[in-house]
Backbone as JSON, one array per atom type, in Angstrom:
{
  "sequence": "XXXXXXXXXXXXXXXXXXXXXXXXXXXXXXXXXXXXXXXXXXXXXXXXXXXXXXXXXXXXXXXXXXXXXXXXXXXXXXXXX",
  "N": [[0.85, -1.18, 0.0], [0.75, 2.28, -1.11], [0.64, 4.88, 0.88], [0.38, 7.54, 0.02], [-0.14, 7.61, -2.68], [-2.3, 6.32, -2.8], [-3.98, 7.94, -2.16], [-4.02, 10.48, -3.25], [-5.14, 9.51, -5.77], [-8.03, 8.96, -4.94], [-8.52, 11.44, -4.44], [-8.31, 12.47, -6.95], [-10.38, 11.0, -8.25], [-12.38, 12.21, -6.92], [-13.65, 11.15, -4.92], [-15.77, 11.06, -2.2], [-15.5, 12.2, 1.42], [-15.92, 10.03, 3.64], [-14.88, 7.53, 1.86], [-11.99, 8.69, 1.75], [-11.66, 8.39, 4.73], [-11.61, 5.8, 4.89], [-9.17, 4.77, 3.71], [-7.66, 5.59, 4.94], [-8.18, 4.03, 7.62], [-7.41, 1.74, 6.52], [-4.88, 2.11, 5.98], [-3.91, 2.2, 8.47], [-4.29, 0.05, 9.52], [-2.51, -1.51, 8.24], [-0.24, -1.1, 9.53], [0.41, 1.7, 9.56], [1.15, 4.72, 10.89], [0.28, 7.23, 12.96], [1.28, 9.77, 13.19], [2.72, 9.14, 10.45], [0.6, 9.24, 8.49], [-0.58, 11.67, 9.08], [1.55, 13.54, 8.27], [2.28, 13.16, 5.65], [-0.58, 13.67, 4.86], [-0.4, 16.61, 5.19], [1.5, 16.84, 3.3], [0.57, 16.52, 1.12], [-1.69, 18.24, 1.08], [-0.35, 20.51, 0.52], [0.1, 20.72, -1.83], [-1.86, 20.9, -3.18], [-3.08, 23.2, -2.77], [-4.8, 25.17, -3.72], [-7.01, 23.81, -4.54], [-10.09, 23.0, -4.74], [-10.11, 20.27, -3.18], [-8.98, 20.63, -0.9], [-10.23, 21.1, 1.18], [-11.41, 18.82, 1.92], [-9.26, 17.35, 2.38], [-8.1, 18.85, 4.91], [-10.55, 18.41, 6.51], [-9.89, 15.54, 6.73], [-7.47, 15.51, 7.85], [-7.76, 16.53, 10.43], [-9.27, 14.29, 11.62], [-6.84, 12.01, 11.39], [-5.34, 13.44, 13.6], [-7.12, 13.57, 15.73], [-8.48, 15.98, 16.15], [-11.61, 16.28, 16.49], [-14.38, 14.61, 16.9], [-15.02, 11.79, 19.15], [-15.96, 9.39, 18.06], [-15.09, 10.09, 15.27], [-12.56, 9.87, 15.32], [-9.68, 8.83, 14.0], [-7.11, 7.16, 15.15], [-6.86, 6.54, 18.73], [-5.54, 8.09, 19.92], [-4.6, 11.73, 20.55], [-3.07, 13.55, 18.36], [-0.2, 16.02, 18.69], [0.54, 18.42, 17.32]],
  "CA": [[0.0, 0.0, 0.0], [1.34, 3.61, -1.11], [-0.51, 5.63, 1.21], [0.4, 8.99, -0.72], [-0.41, 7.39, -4.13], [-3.79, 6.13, -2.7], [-4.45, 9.22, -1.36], [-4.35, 11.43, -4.44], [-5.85, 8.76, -6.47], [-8.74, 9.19, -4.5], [-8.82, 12.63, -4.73], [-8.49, 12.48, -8.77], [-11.62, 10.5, -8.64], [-13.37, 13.35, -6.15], [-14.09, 10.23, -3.37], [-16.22, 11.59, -0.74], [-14.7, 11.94, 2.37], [-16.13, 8.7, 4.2], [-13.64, 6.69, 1.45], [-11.06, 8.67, 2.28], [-11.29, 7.85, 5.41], [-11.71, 4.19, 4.65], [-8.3, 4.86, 2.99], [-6.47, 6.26, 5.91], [-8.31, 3.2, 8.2], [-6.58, 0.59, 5.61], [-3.18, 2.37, 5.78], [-3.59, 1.88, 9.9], [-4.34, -1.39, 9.61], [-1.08, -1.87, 7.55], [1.06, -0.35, 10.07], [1.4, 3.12, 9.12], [1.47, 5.59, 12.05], [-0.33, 8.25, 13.34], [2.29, 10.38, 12.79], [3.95, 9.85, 9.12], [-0.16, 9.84, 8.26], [-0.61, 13.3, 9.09], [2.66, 14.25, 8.01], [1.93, 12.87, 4.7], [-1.47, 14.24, 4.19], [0.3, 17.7, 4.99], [2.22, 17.5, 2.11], [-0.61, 16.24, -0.03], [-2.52, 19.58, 1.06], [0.35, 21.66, -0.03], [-0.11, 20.33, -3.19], [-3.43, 21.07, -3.42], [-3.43, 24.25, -1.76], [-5.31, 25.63, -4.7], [-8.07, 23.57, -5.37], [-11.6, 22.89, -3.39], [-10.59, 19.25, -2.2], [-8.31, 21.07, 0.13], [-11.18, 21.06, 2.78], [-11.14, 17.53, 2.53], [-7.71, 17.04, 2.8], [-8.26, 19.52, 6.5], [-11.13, 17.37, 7.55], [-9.06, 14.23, 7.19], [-6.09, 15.73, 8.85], [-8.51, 16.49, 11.81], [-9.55, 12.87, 11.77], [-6.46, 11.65, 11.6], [-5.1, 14.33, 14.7], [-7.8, 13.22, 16.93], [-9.24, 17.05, 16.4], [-12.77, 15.6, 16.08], [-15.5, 14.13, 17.59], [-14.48, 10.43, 19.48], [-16.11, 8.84, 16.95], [-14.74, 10.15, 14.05], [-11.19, 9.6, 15.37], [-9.05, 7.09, 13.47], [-6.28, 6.98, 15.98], [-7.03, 7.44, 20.12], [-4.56, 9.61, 20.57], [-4.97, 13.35, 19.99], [-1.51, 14.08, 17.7], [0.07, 17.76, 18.97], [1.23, 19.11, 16.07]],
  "C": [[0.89, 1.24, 0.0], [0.37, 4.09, -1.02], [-0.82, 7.08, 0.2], [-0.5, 8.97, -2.01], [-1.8, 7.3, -3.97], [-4.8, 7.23, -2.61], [-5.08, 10.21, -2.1], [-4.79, 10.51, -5.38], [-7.17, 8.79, -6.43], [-9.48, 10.69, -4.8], [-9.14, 12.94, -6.39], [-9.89, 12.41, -9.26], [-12.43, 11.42, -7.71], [-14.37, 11.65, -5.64], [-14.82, 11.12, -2.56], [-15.36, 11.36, 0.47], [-14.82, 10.63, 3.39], [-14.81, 7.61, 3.21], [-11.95, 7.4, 1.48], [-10.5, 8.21, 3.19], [-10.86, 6.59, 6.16], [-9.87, 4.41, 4.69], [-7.41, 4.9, 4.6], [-6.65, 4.96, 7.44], [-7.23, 1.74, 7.34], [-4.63, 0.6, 6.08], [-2.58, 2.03, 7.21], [-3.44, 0.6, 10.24], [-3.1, -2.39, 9.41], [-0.13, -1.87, 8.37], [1.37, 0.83, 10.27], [0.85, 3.55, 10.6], [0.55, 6.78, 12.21], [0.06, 9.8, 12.59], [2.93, 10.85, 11.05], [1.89, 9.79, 8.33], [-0.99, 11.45, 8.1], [0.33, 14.09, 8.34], [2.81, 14.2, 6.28], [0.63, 13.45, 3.98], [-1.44, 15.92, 4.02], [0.81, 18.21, 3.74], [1.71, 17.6, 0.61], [-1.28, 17.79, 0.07], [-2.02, 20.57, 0.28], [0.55, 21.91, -0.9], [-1.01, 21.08, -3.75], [-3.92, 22.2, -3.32], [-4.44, 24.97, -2.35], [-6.78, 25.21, -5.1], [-8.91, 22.81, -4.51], [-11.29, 21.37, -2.74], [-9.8, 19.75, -0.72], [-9.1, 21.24, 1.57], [-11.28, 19.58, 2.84], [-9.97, 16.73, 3.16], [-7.86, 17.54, 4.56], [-8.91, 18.57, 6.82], [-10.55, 15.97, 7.79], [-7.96, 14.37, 8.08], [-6.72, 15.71, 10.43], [-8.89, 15.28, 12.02], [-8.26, 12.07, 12.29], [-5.3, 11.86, 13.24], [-5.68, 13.72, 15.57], [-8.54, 14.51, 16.85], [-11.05, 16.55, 16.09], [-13.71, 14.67, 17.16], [-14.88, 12.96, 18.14], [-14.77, 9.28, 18.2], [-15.73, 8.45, 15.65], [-13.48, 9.83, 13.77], [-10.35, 8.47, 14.76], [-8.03, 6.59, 14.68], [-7.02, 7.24, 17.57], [-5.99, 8.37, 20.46], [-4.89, 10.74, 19.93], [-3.1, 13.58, 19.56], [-1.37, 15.33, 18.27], [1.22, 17.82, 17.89], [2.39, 20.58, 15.7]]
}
């Protein structure tokens, strides 16, 4: 799994944000980290900075942070950024 590749693949196809978040549950599952997740969808944003999925890109970052409801949290920890 290349989370990055999946990531903007997703985005290409204008995914709703529920399969993003599928996406970013998959990549946890794998192994990946709290950490190089965020740090990764960072750099995806900065990409993006320009163009309307960029609020999805934020609400996933908040998902993946812990900024968010308990529910919505992928990780329990709250990341400090």
């Amino acid at each position: 799994m290349d989370f990055e590749i999946d990531i903007k693949a997703a985005l290409k196809q204008q995914v709703p944000l529920s399969m993003l978040r599928e996406i970013v549950h998959q990549y946890k599952q794998h192994g990946g980290t709290q950490k190089n997740a965020y740090s990764t969808l960072e750099k995806i944003r900065q990409e993006y900075s320009e163009d309307p999925c960029e609020d999805l890109l934020l609400d996933l970052m908040d998902f993946v942070a812990g900024f968010c409801s308990a529910e919505q949290k992928i990780w329990d920890e709250t990341l400090i950024t």
